[in-house]
C-alpha positions in Angstrom: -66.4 8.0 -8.7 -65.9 6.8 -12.1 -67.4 8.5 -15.5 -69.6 5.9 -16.7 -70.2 7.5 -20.0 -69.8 5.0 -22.6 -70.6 1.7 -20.4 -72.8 -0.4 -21.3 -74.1 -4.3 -20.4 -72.0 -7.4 -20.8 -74.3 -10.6 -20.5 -74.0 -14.0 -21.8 -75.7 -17.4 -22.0 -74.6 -20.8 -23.5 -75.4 -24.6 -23.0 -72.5 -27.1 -23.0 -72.6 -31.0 -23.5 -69.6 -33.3 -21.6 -67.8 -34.1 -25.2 -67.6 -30.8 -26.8 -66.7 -29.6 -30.3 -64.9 -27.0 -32.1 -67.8 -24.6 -31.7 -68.2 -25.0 -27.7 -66.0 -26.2 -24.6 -67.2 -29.0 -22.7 -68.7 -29.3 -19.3 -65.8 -29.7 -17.7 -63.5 -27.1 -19.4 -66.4 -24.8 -18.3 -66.2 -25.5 -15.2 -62.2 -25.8 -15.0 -61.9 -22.2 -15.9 -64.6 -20.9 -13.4 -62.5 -22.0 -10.9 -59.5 -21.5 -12.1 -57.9 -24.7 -11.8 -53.9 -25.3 -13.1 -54.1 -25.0 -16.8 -57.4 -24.1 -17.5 -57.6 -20.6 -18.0 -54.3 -19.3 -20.1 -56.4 -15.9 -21.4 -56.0 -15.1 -17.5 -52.3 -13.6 -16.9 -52.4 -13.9 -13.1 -55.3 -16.7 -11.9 -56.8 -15.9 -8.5 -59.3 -18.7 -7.3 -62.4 -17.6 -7.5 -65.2 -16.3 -4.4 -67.9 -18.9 -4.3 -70.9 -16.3 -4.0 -73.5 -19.5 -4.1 -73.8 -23.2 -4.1 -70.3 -25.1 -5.1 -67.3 -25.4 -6.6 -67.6 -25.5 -10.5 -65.8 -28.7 -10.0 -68.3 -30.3 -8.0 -70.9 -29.3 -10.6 -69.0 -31.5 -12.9 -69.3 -34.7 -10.7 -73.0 -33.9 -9.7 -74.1 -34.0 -13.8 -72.1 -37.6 -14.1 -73.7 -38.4 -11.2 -77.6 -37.6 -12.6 -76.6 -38.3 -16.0 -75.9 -42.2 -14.8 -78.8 -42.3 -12.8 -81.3 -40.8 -15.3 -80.2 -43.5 -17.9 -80.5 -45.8 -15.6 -84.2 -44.9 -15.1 -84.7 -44.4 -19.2 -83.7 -48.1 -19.9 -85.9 -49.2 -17.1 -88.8 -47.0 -19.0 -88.0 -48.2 -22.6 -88.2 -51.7 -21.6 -91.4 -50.7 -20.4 -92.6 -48.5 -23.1 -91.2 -49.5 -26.2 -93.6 -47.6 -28.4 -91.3 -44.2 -26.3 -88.2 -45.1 -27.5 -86.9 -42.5 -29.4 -88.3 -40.0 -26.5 -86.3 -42.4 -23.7 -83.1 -42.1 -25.8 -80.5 -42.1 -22.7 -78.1 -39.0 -22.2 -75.6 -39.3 -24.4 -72.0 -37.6 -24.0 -72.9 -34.5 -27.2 -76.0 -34.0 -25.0 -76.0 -30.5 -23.7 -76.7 -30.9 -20.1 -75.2 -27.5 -18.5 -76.3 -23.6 -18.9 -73.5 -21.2 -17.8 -74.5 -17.5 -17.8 -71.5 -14.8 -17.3 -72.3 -11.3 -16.4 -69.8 -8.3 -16.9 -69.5 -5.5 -14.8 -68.2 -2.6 -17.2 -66.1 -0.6 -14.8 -62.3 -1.9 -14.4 -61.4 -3.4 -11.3 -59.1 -0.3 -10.2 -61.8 2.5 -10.9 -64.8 0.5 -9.9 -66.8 2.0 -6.7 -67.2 -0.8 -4.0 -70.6 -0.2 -3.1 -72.3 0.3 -6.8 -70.4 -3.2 -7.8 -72.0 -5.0 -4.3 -75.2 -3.6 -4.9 -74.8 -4.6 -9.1 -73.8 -8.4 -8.3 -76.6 -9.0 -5.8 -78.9 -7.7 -8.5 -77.0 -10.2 -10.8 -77.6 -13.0 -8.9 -81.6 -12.1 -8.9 -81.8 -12.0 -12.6 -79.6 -15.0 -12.5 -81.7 -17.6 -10.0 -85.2 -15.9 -11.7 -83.8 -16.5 -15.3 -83.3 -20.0 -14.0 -86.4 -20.9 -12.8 -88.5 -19.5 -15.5 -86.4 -21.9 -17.5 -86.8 -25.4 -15.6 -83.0 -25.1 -14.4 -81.2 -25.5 -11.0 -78.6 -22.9 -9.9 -75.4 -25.3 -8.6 -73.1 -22.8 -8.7 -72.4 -18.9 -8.8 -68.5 -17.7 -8.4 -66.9 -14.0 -9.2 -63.7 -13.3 -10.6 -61.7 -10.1 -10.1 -58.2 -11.4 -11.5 -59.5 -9.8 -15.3 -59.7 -6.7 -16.1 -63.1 -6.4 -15.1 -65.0 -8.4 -12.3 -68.1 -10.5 -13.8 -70.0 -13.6 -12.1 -70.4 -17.0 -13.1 -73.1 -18.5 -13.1 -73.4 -22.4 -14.0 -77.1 -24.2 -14.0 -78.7 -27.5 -15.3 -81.9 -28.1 -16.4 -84.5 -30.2 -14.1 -85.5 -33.0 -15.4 -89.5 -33.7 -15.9 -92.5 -36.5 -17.2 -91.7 -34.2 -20.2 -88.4 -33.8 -20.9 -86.3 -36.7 -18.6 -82.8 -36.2 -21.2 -81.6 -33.3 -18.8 -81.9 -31.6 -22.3 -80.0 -27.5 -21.1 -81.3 -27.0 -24.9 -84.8 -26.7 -23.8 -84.1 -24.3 -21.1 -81.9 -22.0 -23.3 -84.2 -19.3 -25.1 -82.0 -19.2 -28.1 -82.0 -23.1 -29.2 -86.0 -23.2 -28.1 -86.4 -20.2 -30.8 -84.3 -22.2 -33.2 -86.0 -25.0 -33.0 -89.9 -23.5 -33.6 -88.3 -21.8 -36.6 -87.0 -25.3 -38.0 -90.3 -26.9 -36.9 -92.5 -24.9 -38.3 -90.0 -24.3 -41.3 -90.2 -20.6 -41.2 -88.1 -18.6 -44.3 -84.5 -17.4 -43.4 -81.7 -18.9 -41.4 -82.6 -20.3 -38.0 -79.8 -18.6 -36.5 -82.1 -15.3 -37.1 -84.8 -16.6 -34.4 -81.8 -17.9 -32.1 -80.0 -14.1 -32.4 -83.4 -12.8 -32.2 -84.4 -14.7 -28.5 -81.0 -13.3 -26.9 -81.6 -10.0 -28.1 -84.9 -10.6 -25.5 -83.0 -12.2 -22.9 -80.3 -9.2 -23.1 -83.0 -7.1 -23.3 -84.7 -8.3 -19.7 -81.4 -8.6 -18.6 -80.8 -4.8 -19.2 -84.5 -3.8 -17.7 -84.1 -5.7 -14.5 -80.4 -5.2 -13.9 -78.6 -2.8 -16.3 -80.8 -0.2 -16.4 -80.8 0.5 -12.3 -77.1 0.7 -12.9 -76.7 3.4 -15.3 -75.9 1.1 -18.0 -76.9 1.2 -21.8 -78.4 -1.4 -23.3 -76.0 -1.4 -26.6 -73.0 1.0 -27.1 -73.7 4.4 -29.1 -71.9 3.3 -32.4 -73.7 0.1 -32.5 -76.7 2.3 -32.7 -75.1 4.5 -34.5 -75.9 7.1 -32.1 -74.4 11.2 -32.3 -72.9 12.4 -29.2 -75.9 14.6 -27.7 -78.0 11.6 -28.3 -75.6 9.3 -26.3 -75.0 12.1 -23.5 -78.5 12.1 -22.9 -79.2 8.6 -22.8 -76.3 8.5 -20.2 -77.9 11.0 -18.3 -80.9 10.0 -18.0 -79.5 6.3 -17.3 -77.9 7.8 -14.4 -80.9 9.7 -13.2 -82.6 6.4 -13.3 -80.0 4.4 -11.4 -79.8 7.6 -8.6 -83.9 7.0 -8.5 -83.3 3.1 -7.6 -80.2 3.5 -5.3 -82.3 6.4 -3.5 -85.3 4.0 -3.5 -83.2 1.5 -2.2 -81.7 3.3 0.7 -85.3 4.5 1.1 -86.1 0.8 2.0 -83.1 0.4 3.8 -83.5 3.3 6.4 -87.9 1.8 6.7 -85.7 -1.7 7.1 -83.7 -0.7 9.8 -86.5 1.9 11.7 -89.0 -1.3 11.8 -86.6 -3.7 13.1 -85.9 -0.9 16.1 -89.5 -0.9 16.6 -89.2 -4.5 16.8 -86.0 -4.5 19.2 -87.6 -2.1 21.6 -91.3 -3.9 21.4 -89.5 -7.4 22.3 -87.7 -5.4 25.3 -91.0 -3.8 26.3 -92.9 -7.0 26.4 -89.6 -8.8 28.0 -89.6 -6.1 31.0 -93.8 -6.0 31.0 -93.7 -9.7 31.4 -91.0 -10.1 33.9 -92.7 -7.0 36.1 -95.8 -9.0 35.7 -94.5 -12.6 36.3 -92.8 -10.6 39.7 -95.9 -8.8 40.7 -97.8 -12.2 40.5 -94.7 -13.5 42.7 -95.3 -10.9 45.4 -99.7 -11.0 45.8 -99.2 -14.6 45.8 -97.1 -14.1 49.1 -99.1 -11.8 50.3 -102.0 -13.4 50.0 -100.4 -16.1 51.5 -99.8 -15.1 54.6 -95.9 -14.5 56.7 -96.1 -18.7 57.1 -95.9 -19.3 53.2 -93.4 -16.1 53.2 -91.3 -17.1 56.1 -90.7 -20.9 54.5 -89.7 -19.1 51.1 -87.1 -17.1 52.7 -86.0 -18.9 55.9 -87.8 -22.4 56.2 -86.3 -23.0 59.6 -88.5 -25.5 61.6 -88.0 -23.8 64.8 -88.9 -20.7 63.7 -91.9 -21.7 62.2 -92.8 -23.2 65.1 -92.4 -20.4 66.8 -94.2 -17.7 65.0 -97.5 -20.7 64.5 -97.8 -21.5 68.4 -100.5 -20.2 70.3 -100.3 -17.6 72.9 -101.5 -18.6 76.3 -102.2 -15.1 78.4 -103.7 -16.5 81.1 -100.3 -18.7 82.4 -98.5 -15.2 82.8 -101.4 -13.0 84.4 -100.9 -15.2 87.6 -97.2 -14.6 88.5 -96.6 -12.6 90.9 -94.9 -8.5 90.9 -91.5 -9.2 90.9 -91.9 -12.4 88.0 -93.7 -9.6 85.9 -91.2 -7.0 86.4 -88.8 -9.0 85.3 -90.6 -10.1 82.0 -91.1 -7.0 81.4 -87.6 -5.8 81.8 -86.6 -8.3 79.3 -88.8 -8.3 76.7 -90.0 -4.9 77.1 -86.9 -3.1 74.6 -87.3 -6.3 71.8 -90.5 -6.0 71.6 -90.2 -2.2 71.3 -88.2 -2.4 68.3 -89.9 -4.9 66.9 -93.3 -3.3 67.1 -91.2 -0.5 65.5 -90.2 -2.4 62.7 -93.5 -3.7 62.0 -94.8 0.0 61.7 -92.4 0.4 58.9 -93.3 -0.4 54.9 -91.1 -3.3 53.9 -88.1 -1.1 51.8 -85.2 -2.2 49.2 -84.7 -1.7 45.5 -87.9 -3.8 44.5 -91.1 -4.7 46.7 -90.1 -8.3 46.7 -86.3 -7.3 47.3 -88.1 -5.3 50.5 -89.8 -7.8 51.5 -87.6 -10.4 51.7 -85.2 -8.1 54.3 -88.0 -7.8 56.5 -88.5 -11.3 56.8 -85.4 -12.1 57.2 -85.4 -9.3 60.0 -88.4 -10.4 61.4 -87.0 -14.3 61.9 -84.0 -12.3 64.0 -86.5 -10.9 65.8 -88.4 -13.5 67.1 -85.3 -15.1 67.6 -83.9 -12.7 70.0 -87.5 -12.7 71.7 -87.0 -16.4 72.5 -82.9 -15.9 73.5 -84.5 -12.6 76.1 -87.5 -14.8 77.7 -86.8 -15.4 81.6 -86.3 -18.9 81.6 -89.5 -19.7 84.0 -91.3 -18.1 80.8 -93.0 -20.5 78.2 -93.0 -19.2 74.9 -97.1 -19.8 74.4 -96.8 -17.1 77.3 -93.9 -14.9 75.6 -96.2 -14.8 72.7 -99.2 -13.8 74.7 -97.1 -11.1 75.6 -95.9 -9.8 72.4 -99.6 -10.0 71.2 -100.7 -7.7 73.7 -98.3 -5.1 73.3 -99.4 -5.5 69.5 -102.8 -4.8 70.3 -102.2 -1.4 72.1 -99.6 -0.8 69.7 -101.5 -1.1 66.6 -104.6 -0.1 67.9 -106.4 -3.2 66.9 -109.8 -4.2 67.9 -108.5 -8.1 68.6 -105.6 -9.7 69.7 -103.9 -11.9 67.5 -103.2 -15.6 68.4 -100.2 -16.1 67.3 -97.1 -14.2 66.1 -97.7 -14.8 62.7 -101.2 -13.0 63.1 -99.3 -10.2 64.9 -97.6 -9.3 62.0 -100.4 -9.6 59.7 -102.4 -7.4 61.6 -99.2 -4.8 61.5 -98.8 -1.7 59.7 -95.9 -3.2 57.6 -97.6 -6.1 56.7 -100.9 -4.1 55.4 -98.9 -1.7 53.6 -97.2 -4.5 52.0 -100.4 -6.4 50.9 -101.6 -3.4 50.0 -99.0 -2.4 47.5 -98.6 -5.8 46.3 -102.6 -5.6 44.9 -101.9 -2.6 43.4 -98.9 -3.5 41.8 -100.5 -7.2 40.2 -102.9 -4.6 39.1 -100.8 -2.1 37.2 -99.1 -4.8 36.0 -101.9 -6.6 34.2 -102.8 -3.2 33.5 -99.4 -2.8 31.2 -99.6 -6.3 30.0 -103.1 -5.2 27.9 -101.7 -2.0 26.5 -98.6 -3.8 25.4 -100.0 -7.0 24.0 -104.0 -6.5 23.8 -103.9 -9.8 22.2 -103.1 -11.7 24.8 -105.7 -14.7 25.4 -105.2 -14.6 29.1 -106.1 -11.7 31.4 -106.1 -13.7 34.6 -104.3 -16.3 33.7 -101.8 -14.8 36.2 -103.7 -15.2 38.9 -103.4 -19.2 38.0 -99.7 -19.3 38.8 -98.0 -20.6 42.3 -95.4 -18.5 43.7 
């Protein structure tokens, strides 16, 4: 890293009318050279156009003054014809009128030694001091570029002032604290050159300059023979300089680190209360079927009219008690195995990766297995009798105190299905449960339970 002994700050501010004189460039000459257009900058051995860091192009600050300039004349003769006891305050904007601020800021390292980070972290700094030191002077930023084809890289920074009831000339003078200075010493016709109070106020603006920008960056206010400063004084200075700008960079990274650990938090809370809602939101999904019943399942998952049918018509166990031995061996012999594995199947838990993953295999196996039940029957057998049947079986099988009426109540009244209600309750319940630790400022405790399928 470089030796920064012997650096020290490099700021300037000037106003600039369109004409010019031998004392100051004009507007657009300014502007030219910031971005380096043909011509305008022969100091410069090898242009490079510049970075725009903010705003636009230097250029386009040119057109926008013209542009203001004609339509705040326009407005002041409009005014004096109005007010002609105003009109040496509604004089219009003429072309010696300063109407621009441009600010340039030096970093004092040389391009080739400079260390990448300390100059990123020094220009955003810049460009602080530079849009504050703007406003507290009733001027608009248009336009911040950098330059690193010079020996050292420094920002541009090109402003104008906002016009006001108060001031309406786009008068840069007034937001300059040199010529306000210069013009309270001529106004109150203080002793001594006016120039004295102009020097005086940029010594101040240097000097806030330096506090909030310099000084976090090892850099001295003035150099050490300006100040006429021996070499122990100097070496401590500079030490203690750089102790001050390790204290900033340290508080900085500090901030950083708190930065980047609270927006974590944030990334993993937003996950959190992603995954809490969307076990919630499935939780709700899976009471509201079970609640439900299999008939508002079974049309989720297969709404196939027959089926449906099927599993809603009522059994009719009297029809089949009446046929004779060999009609109710033969029933048996056919339906006995299906509904063997399906009472089997209905003794089960619904199982899969997720409760409603589970559950919608077991519907889906359950509509297989009424359908094979119906392909099996003897054909003499009507299916109110088949499902007569099938209830019965369920009733021994289950160990039930009734018998169901339908298929659908069969395997309602089943193991499976009771497990599965079961869990679904307690699930909706942990859920919510979650939800209030997560987010205990959320309105609406219940307001699941408000929500269709």
């Amino acid at each position: 890293m470089p030796d920064r002994a012997g650096k020290s700050i490099f700021a300037h501010k000037q106003t600039y009318s369109r004409k010019g004189n031998s004392k100051s460039r004009s507007v657009r000459e300014v502007a030219h050279e910031a971005e380096r257009l043909d011509g305008a900058c022969p100091h410069v051995g090898n242009p490079q156009s510049p970075t725009i860091l903010e705003g636009m192009r230097p250029s386009e600050v040119v057109a926008l003054i013209e542009q203001r300039i004609a339509e705040q004349n326009k407005l002041l003769r409009r005014l004096r014809k109005e007010q002609p006891k105003r009109k040496e305050a509604l004089r219009t904007i003429r072309s010696d009128t300063h109407v621009m601020i441009g600010s340039v800021f030096s970093f004092p390292d040389p391009i080739e030694d400079m260390d990448q980070a300390e100059y990123l972290r020094w220009r955003r700094d810049v460009i602080a001091f530079a849009r504050d030191d703007a406003a507290r002077n009733g001027a608009e930023v248009l336009s911040i570029v950098e330059h690193l084809d010079e020996a050292h890289p420094h920002v541009h920074v090109l402003a104008v002032p906002l016009c006001a009831n108060g001031s309406m000339r786009m008068d840069a003078k007034r937001c300059h604290e040199g010529h306000r200075e210069q013009d309270r010493h001529k106004d109150h016709g203080w002793s001594g050159s006016p120039s004295r109070s102009y020097k005086q106020a940029m010594r101040g603006w240097q000097d806030r300059y330096h506090a909030a920008v310099g000084a976090k960056h090892g850099q001295a206010r003035t150099g050490p023979r300006r100040r006429r400063l021996d070499r122990a004084a100097w070496k401590a200075e500079q030490e203690r300089l750089k102790a001050q700008k390790d204290a900033e960079i340290a508080v900085e990274r500090a901030a950083e680190v708190r930065r980047l650990a609270d927006e974590e938090e944030r990334r993993r809370d937003l996950v959190m209360q992603d995954t809490v809602a969307s076990r919630l939101q499935e939780a709700e999904t899976v009471h509201a079927i079970a609640t439900g019943g299999v008939i508002a399942a079974i049309r989720q998952v297969d709404p196939d009219p027959v089926l449906l049918e099927r599993l809603e018509t009522p059994g009719e166990m009297g029809a089949w008690t009446h046929h004779d031995a060999d009609r109710n061996r033969e029933m048996s012999s056919a339906l006995a195995p299906v509904l063997s594995d399906g009472l089997e199947a209905l003794r089960q838990p619904p199982a899969g990766p997720g409760l409603l993953e589970g559950l919608s295999g077991f519907l889906r196996g359950l509509a297989g297995w009424v359908n094979r039940l119906a392909h099996t029957s003897p054909r003499w057998l009507n299916w109110p009798e088949t499902v007569a049947y099938v209830a019965h079986g369920a009733k021994q099988a289950f160990g039930t105190t009734y018998t169901a009426s339908t298929l659908a109540g069969v395997i309602e009244a089943s193991p499976a299905w009771r497990s599965f209600t079961g869990e679904a309750k307690a699930r909706l319940d942990q859920a919510r449960a979650v939800q209030v630790l997560t987010n205990p400022r959320d309105p609406r405790p219940d307001a699941s339970s408000q929500r269709g399928i």
